[in-house]
VOLUMMAR-418512 format. One record per residue (C-alpha): residue number from 1; x, y, z. Coordinates in Angstrom, 1 decimal, padded with zeros to 4 digits. Layout:
VOLUMMAR-418512
 pos      u      v      w
 NUM      X      Y      Z
...
***
This chain:
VOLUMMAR-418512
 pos      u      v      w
   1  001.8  024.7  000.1
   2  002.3  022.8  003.4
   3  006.1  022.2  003.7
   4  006.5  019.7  006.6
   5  009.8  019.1  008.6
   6  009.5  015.5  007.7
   7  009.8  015.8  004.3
   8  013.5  014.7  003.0
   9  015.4  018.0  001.1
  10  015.0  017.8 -002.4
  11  018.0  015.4 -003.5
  12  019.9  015.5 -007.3
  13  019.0  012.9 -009.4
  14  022.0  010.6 -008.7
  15  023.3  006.7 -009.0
  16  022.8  004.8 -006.1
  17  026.7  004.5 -005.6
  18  026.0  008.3 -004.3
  19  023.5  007.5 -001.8
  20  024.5  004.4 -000.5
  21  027.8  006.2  000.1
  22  025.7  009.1  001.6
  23  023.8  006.4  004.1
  24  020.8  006.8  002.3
  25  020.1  003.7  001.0
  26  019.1  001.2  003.7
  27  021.0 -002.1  004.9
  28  019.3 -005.1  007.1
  29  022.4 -006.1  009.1
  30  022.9 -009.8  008.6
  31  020.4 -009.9  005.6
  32  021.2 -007.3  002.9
  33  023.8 -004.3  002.6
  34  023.1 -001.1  000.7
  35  025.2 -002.3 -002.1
  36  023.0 -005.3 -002.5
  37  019.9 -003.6 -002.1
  38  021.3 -001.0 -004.8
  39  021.8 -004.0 -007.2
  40  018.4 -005.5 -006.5
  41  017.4 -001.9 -007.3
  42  019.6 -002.0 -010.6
  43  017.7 -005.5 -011.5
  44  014.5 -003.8 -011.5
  45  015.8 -000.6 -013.5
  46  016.9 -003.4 -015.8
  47  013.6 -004.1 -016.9
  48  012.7 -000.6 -017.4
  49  010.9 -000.4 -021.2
  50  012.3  003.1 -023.1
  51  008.7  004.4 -022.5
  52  009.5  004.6 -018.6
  53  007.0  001.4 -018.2
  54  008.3 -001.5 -015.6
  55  006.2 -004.9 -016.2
  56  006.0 -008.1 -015.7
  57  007.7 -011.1 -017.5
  58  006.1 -011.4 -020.0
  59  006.2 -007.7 -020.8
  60  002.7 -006.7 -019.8
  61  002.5 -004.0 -017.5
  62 -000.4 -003.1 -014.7
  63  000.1  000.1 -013.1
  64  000.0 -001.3 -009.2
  65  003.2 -003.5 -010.0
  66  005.0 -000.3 -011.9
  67  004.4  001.7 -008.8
  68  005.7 -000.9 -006.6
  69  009.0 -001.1 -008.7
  70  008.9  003.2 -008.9
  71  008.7  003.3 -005.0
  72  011.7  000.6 -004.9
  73  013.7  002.4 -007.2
  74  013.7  005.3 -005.5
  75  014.5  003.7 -002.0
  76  017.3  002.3 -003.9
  77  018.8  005.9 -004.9
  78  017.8  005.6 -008.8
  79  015.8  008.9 -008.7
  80  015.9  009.0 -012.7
  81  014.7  005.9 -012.9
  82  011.7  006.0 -010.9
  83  010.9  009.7 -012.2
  84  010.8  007.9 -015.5
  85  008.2  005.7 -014.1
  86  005.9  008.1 -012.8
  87  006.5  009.9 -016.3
  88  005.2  007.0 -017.7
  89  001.9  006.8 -014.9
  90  000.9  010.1 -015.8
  91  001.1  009.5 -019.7
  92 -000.4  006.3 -019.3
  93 -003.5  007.4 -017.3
  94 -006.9  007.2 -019.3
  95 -009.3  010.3 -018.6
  96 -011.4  008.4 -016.5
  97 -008.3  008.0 -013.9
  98 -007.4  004.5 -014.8
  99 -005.1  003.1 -016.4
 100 -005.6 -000.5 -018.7
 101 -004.8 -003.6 -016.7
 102 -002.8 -005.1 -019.8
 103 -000.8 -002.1 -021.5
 104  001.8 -003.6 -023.2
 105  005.3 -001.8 -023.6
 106  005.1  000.5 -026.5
 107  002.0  001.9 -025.2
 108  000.0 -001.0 -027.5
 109 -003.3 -001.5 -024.9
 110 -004.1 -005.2 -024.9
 111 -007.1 -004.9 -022.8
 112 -009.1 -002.1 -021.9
 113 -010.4 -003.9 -018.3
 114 -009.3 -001.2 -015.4
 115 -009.0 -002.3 -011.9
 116 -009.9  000.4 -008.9
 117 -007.4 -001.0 -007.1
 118 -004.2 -000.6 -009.2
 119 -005.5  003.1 -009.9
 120 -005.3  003.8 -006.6
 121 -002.2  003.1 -005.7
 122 -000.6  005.5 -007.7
 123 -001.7  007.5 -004.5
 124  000.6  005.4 -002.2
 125  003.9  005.9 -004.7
 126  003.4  009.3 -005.0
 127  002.9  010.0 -001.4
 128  006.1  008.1 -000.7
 129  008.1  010.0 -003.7
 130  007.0  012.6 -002.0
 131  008.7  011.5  001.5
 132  011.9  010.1  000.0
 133  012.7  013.3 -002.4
 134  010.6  016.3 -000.2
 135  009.8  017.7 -004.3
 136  007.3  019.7 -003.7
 137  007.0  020.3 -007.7
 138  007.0  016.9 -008.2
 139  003.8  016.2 -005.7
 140  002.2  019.0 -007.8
 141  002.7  017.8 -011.3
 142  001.2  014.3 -010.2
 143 -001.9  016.1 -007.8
 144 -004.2  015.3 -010.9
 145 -003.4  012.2 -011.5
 146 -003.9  011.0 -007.9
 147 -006.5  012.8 -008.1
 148 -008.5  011.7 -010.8
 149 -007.1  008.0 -010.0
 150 -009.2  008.2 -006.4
 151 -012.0  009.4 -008.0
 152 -012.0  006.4 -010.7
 153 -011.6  004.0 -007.4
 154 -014.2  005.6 -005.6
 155 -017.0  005.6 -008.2
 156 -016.8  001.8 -007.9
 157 -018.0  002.0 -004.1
 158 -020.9  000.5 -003.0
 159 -023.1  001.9  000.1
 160 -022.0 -000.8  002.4
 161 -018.4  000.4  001.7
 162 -016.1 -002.2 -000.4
 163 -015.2 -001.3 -004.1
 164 -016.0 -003.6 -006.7
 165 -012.7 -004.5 -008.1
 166 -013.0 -003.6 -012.0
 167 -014.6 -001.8 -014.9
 168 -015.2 -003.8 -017.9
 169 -014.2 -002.7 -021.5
 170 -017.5 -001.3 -022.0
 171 -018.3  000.9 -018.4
 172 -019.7 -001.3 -016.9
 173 -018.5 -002.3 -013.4
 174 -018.2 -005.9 -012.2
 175 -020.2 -007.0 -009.4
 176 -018.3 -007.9 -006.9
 177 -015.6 -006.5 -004.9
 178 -012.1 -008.6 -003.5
 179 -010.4 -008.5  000.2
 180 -006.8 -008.2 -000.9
 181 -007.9 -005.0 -003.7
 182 -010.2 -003.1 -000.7
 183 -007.3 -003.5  002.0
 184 -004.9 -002.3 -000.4
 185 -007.4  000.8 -001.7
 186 -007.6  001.7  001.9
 187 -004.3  002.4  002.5
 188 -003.8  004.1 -000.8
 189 -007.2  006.5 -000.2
 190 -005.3  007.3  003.5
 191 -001.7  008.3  001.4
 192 -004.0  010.1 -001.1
 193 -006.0  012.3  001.9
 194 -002.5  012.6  003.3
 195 -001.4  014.3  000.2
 196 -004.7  015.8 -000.1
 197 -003.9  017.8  003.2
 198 -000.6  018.2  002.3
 199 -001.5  020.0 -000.8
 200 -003.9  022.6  001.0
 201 -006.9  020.7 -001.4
 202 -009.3  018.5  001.3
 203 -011.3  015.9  000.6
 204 -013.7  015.1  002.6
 205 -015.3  012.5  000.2
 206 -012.5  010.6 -000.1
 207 -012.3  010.6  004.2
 208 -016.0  009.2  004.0
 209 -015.2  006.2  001.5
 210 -012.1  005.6  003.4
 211 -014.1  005.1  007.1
 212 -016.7  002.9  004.8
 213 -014.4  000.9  003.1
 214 -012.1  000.3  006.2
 215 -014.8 -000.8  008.0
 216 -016.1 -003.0  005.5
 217 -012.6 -004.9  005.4
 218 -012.5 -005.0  009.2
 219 -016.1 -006.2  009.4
 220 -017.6 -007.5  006.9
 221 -016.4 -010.8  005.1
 222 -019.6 -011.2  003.4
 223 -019.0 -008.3  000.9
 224 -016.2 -009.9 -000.4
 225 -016.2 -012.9 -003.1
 226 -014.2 -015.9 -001.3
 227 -010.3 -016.2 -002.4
 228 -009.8 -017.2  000.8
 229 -007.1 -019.9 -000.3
 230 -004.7 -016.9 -001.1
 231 -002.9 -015.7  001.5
 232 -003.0 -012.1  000.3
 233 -006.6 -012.8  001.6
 234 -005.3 -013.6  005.2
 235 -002.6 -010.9  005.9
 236 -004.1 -007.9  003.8
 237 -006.6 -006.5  005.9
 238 -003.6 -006.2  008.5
 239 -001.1 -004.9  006.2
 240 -003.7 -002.7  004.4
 241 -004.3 -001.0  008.9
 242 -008.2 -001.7  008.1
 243 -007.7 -003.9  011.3
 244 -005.3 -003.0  013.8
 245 -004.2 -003.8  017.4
 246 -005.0 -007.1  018.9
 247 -007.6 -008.1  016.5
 248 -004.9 -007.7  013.9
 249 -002.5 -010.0  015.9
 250 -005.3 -012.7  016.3
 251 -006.1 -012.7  012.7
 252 -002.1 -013.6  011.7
 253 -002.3 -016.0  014.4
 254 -005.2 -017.9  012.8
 255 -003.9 -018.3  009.4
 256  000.0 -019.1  010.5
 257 -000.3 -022.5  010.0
 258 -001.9 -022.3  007.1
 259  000.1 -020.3  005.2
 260  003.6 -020.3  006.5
 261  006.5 -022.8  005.4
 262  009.1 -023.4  008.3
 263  012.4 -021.8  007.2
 264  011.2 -021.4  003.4
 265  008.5 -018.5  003.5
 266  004.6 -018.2  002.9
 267  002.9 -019.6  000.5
 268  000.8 -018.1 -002.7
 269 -002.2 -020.0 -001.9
 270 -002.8 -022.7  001.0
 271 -003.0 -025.9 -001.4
 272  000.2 -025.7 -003.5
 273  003.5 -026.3 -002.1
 274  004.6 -023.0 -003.2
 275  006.3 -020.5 -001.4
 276  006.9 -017.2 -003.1
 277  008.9 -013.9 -002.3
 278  006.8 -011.4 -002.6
 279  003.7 -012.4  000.1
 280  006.6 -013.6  002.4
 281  008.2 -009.7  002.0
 282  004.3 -008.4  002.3
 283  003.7 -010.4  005.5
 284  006.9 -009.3  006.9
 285  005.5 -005.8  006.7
 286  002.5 -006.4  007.6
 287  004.2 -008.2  011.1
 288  007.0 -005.0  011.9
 289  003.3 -002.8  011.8
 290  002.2 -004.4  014.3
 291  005.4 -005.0  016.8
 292  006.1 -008.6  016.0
 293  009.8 -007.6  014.4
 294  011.3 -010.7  015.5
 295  009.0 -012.7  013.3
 296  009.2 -010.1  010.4
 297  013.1 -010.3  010.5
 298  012.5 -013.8  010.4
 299  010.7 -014.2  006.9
 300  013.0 -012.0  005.5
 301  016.1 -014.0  006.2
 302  014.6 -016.8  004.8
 303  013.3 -015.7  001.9
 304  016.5 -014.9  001.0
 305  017.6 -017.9 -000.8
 306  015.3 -016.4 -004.0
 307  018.2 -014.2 -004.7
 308  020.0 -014.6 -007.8
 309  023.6 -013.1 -008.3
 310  023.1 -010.0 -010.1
 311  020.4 -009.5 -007.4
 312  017.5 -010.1 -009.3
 313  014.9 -012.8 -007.1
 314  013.2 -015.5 -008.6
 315  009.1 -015.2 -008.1
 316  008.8 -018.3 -006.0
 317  009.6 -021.8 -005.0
 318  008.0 -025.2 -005.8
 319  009.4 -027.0 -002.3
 320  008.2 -030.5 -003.4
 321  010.0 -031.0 -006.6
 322  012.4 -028.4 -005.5
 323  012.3 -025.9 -008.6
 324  011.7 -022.2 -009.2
 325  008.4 -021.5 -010.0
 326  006.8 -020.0 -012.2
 327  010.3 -020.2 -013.8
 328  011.3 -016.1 -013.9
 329  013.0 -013.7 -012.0
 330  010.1 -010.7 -011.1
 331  010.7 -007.1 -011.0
 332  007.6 -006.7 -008.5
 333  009.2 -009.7 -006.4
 334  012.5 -007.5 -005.9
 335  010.6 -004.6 -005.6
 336  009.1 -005.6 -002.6
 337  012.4 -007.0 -001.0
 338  013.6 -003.7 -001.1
 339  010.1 -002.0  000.4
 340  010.6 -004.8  002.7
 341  014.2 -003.9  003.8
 342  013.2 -000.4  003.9
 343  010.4 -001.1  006.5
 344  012.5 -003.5  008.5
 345  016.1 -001.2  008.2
 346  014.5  001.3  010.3
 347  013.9  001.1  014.2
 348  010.8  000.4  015.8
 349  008.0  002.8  017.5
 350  009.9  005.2  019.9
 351  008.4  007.7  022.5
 352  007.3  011.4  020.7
 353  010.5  013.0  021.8
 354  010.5  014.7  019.0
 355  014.4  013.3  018.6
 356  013.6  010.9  015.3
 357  010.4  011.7  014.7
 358  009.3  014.8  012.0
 359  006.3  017.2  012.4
 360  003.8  016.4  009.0
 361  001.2  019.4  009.4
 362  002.8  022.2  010.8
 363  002.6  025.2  008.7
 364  003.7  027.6  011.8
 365 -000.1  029.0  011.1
 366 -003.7  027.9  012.3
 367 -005.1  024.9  009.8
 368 -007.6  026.3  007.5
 369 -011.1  024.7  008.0
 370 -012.0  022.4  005.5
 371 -015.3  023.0  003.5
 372 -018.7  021.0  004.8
 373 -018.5  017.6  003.7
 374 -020.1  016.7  000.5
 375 -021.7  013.4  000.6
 376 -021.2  011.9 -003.0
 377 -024.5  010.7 -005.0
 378 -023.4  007.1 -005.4
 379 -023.2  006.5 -001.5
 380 -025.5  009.1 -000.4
 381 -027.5  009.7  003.0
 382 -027.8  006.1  003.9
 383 -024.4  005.3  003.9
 384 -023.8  008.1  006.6
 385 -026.2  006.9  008.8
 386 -024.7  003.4  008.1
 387 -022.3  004.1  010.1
 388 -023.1  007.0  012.0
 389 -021.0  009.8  010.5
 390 -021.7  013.1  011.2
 391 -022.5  016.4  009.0
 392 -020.6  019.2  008.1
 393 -017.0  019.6  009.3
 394 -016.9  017.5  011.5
 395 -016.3  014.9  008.8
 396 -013.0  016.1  007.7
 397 -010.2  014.9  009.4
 398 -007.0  015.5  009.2
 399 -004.0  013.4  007.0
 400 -003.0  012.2  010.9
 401 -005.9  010.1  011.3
 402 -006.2  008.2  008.3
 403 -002.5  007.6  009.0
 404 -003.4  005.9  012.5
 405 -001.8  009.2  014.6
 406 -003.6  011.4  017.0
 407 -004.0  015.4  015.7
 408 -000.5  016.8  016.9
 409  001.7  014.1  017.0
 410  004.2  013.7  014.8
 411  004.7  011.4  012.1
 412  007.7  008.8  012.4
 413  009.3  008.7  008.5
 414  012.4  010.3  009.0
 415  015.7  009.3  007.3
 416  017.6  005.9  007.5
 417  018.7  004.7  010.9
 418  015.2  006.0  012.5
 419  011.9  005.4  010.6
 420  012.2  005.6  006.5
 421  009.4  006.5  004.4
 422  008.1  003.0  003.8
 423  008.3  002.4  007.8
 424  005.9  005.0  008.1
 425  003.6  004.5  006.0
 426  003.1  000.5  006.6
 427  003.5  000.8  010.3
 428  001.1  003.4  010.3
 429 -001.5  001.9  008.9
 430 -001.8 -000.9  011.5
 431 -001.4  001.8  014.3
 432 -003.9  001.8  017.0
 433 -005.3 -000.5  019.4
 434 -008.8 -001.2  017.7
 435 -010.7 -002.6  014.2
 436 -012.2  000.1  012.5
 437 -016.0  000.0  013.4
 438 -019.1  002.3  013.4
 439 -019.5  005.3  015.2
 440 -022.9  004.1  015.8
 441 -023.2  000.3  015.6
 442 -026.7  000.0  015.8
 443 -027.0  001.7  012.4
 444 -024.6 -000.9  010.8
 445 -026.3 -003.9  013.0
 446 -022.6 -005.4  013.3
 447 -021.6 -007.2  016.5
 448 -018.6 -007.0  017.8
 449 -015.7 -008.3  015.7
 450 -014.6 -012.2  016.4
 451 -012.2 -012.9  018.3
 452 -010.5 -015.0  015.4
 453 -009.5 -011.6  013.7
 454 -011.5 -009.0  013.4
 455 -014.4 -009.5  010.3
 456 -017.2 -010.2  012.0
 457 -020.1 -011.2  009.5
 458 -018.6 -014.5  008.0
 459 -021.6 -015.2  005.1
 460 -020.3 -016.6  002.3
 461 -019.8 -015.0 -000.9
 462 -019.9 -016.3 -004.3
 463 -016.2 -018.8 -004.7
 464 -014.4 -017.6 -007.9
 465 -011.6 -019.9 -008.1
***
C-alpha cells in the first residue's frame, strides 16, 4: 500500500463549522468565504435522497453529477455526507461497471441507457476522496468499483481512440462518440491509473486507452459527432489536459467571443442568450490550468450573481428577458462553484522546493516493475502501431505522467493556502507545453495540430442537434 506524503491525515467525520474553523475549507478573498462555501455545501447536502443519491431537479440522478456534488461535499467539510454518496455509487453500480443514466431516488431505474462517461468518473471523485481525507480504507473499499467502472468505459473504445458515449438498454453500443464525454473520460482514466499506482495494482491497458483517447481529443475532430454550438465542446479538451500548453491557450482564444458574456459568464450553447453557472465555473478551471488566473478569477466574480441566500445558485440566466433559466436552483451548479473555489483558493504553480509541494510515489523503496503490457482484444495490434507505442514495459508509466508531471517530481495538492486537491488535479491535466500526439506520426498520418487549437483533422461528423 503506497502511502504518499501528499495525502491529507485521515480526518473525523465532522460539520463543516469544524473545518472551516480548522482552515480547511477554502475561501476566494473578495468572492466567497469558508462560511459561504460551507452553506453552498449545506444546499447541496440539502438535496441528499435517504438512499445517499444526489440528483437533479427533477429528482433523477446520473452518476457523473452525484460525484460532482460528493467531491463538493467533501471540499466543504461534510465528510458524512459525501461518504453517503459514494455509499450510494457502489450500491448503485450494475455488474457491468455502470450505472443507469436515469436512476430515480429510491433506487426505481427509469432507464437502463449507461453512458461511459459518467462511469468513469467515479474514478476522478474517488481519487480526490482520496486526497482530501488520505483514507486509505476508503480508496480500498471503492478499488472495484473504479475498477470495474474503467473497464465498462474502456470496452466502448474504438481503435482510433475516442469512446462511443453509451450502451443502449439492450448491449448494444451507440455509434458515435462526443468531445465534451472523451475529454472528460481522459482525465478520469489518468485519476483512475493514478489510483491504480497508488494501490500497487498497474494497469497498463488503461495507460494505452488513455495515450489513444487523449490523442484523439487533441487531434482528431473528425471522430467526434458535431455539438459544436455547446461550449462544453470548446473548453473541454483544455479542461479535460488532452491539449495543453500553447495550443490550449489558442484554442480558448478562438472560441472567446463566441461563448463568453461580458460581465455575465459563458454561455450553454452559442445561439441562446443564456449564460449558465456551471460552464462559467468549468471554464474558470479550465483557465487557472493553464496560467490565465486573472481571467479565471474573473468568471468567478461574475458569476456570482446566481447565488441565492441560503447559498444555493440558480442553473443559469436568460440575459434578454432577464429571468432565471431553466427556473431551478442546481445541486451540480453549486457543486462546481465550490470545485471552482477550491481550484482558484489555492496559489498558482511554484518552483519544486519541496516547501508546498507533497511527494505522490515515494514508498522509501525501489518501484516494483509493472507486468508487460497487455494489449486488450478490442484495440489490438493496430492500434499500437497507430500511434507508435511500444511493447512490453516500456508501456507502463507511472501515475506522474498521466498527471502531466515528470517521474520524480512531486505533485502540487497540498492543503489550503498552497495547492488543494481539486488544484491539482485540474491544473495538472493541462500541464505541459505540448498536445498529446503520436510517438510516431507517420503511423497516425496526422499533421501537425492547427494553429487554431490543437485538433488537427477538422472533417465533419454527423450534426445531432
Amino acid at each position: 500500500m503506497r502511502r504518499p506524503e501528499q495525502l491529507a491525515s485521515p480526518v473525523d467525520a465532522g460539520t463543516g463549522d469544524r473545518a472551516a474553523a480548522a482552515g480547511q475549507v477554502p475561501e476566494v478573498p473578495g468572492i466567497l468565504t469558508a462560511d459561504q462555501l460551507i452553506s453552498t455545501g449545506r444546499a447541496i447536502a440539502a438535496g441528499q435522497q435517504a438512499d445517499g443519491s444526489i440528483g437533479w431537479p427533477d429528482g433523477h440522478v446520473d452518476a457523473w453529477n452525484h460525484v460532482e456534488c460528493a467531491m463538493a461535499l467533501s471540499v466543504c467539510g461534510l465528510r458524512e455526507e459525501a461518504r453517503r454518496a459514494y455509499a450510494w455509487l457502489a450500491q448503485a453500480q450494475q455488474p457491468d461497471g455502470s450505472w443507469p443514466v436515469q436512476a430515480a431516488s429510491g433506487g426505481v431505474v427509469e432507464e437502463w441507457t449507461t453512458e461511459s462517461n459518467h462511469a468513469a468518473y467515479s474514478a476522478v471523485g474517488v481519487w480526490h476522496e482520496l486526497l482530501v481525507t488520505g483514507d486509505e480504507e476508503f480508496a480500498l473499499r471503492m478499488w472495484p468499483v473504479v475498477r470495474a467502472a474503467i473497464e465498462f468505459a474502456i470496452g466502448l473504445q474504438t481503435p482510433r481512440g475516442e469512446i462511443i458515449w453509451r450502451r443502449h438498454e439492450d448491449g448494444t453500443p451507440d455509434t458515435y462518440a462526443l468531445l465534451t464525454g472523451s475529454s472528460s473520460m481522459y482525465q478520469s482514466l489518468r485519476c483512475a491509473i493514478a489510483l491504480a499506482d497508488h494501490l500497487s495494482d498497474p494497469q497498463p491497458d488503461w495507460e494505452l486507452a488513455a495515450t489513444l483517447l487523449a490523442h484523439a481529443v487533441a487531434c482528431h475532430g473528425e471522430a467526434f459527432a458535431d455539438k459544436s454550438r455547446f461550449s462544453m465542446d470548446w473548453y473541454y479538451p483544455v479542461l479535460g489536459g488532452a491539449v495543453r500548453g500553447a495550443a490550449a491557450e489558442r484554442m480558448l482564444k478562438a472560441g472567446w467571443d463566441t461563448f463568453v458574456v461580458p460581465g455575465l459568464g459563458v454561455r450553454c450553447v452559442r445561439d441562446e442568450p443564456w449564460v449558465t453557472g456551471a460552464e462559467t465555473c468549468e471554464l474558470a478551471m479550465a483557465l487557472d490550468a493553464i496560467g490565465t488566473r486573472d481571467q479565471a478569477m474573473e468568471l468567478f466574480e461574475q458569476i456570482q450573481f446566481l447565488r441565492a441566500d441560503d447559498g444555493s445558485y440558480w442553473t443559469g440566466w436568460q440575459f434578454e428577458n432577464g429571468k432565471h433559466f431553466p427556473h431551478e436552483r442546481s445541486t451540480w451548479t453549486a457543486a462546481a462553484i465550490v470545485l471552482a473555489a477550491d481550484v482558484l483558493a489555492s496559489r498558482g504553480p511554484e518552483p519544486d522546493d519541496g516547501s508546498h509541494a507533497r511527494a505522490v510515489a515515494t514508498r522509501g523503496r525501489e518501484q516494483p516493475q509493472p507486468p508487460a503490457a497487455k494489449t486488450r482484444g478490442q484495440l489490438g495490434l493496430a492500434a499500437r502501431d497507430q500511434v507508435g507505442l511500444p511493447a512490453g514495459d516500456e508501456l507502463a508509466r507511472t501515475a506522474h505522467d498521466h498527471l502531466g508531471l515528470p517521474a520524480g517530481k512531486q505533485f502540487p495538492v497540498a492543503g489550503h493556502g498552497t495547492h488543494t486537491p481539486a488544484a491539482g488535479i485540474f491544473r495538472a491535466a493541462a500541464a505541459g507545453s505540448e498536445v498529446w500526439r503520436p510517438v510516431d506520426a507517420a503511423a497516425c498520418g496526422c499533421p501537425a495540430p492547427d494553429a487554431a487549437g490543437g485538433r488537427a483533422h477538422t472533417a465533419a461528423s454527423p450534426s445531432l442537434d
